[in-house]
N, C-alpha and C positions, 0 to 999 in steps of 0.2 A: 296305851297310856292316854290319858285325856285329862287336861287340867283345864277347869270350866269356873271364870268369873263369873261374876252379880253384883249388882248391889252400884253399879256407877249411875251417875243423872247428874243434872243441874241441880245447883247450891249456889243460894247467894251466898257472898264474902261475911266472913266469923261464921258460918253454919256447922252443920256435921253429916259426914256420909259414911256409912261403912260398908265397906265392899268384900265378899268372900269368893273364896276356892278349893272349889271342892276336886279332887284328886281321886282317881281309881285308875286302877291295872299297876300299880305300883305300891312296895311297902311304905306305908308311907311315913309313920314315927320315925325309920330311919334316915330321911331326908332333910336335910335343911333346905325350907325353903322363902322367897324372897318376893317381895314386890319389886318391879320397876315400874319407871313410866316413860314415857316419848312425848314432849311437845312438839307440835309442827312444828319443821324445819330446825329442829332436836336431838342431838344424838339421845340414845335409851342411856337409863342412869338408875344406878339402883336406889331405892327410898330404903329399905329393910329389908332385915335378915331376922329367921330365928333356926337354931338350931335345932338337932334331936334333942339337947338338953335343958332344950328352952330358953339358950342365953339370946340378947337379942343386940342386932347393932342398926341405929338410924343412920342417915347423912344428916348432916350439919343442919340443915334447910329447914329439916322438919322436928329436930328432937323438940321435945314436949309437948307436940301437937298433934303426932302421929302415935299409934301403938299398935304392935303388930302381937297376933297369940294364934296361937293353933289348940285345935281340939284332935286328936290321933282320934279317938274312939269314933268322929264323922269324920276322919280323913280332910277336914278341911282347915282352909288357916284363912285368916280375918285382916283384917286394916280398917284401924279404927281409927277417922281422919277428924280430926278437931279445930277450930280456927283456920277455915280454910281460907286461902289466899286467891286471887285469881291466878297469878305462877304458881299454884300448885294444877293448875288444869293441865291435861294430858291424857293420853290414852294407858292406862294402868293393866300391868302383865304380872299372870303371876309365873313362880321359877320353883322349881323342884331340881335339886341338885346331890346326887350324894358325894358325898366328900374323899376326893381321893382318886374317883374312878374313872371320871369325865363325862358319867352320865349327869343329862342336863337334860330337861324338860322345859318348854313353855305353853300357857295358855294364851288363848284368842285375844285376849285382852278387853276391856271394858272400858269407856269414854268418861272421864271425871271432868265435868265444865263448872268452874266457879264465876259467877257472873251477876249483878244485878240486873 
């Protein structure tokens, strides 16, 4: 199983970044799966979820500026980041989880820096 981000870099404050994950060795429409991220000296925290059925849920922090969607047909799922803050910088992980069974996936994770 390998879950493989892209898409993180430097972004100055209000910019937009979006970052993807792409997923193989795993079914993957039936995963819900998730961004987090880690600030140094951070616990990890989740930003979003979307499910198999596409519903989706943000944290507080980011609803309206964040939007997360998956494509099943490329196994990957997306994080489309809008009005970025410099507290939204972090190292961004993506999660494949199915529901129910305790399997949990992670990728490497990708560096998001907001900074002028």
């Amino acid at each position: 199983v390998q879950l493989v981000e892209s898409g993180g870099g430097l972004v100055q404050p209000g910019g937009s970044l979006r970052v993807s994950c792409a997923a193989s060795g795993i079914t993957f429409s039936i995963y819900t799966m998730g961004w987090y991220r880690q600030a140094p000296g951070k616990e990890r925290e989740l930003v979003a979820t979307i499910t198999r059925a596409e519903s989706t849920n943000y944290v507080d922090s980011v609803k309206g500026r964040f939007a997360i969607s998956r494509d099943n047909a490329r196994n990957t799922v997306y994080l489309q980041m809008n009005s970025l803050k410099p507290e939204d910088t972090a190292v961004y992980y993506c999660n494949a989880n199915l529901y129910g069974s305790g399997i949990n996936y992670w990728g490497q994770g990708t560096q998001v820096t907001v900074s002028s």
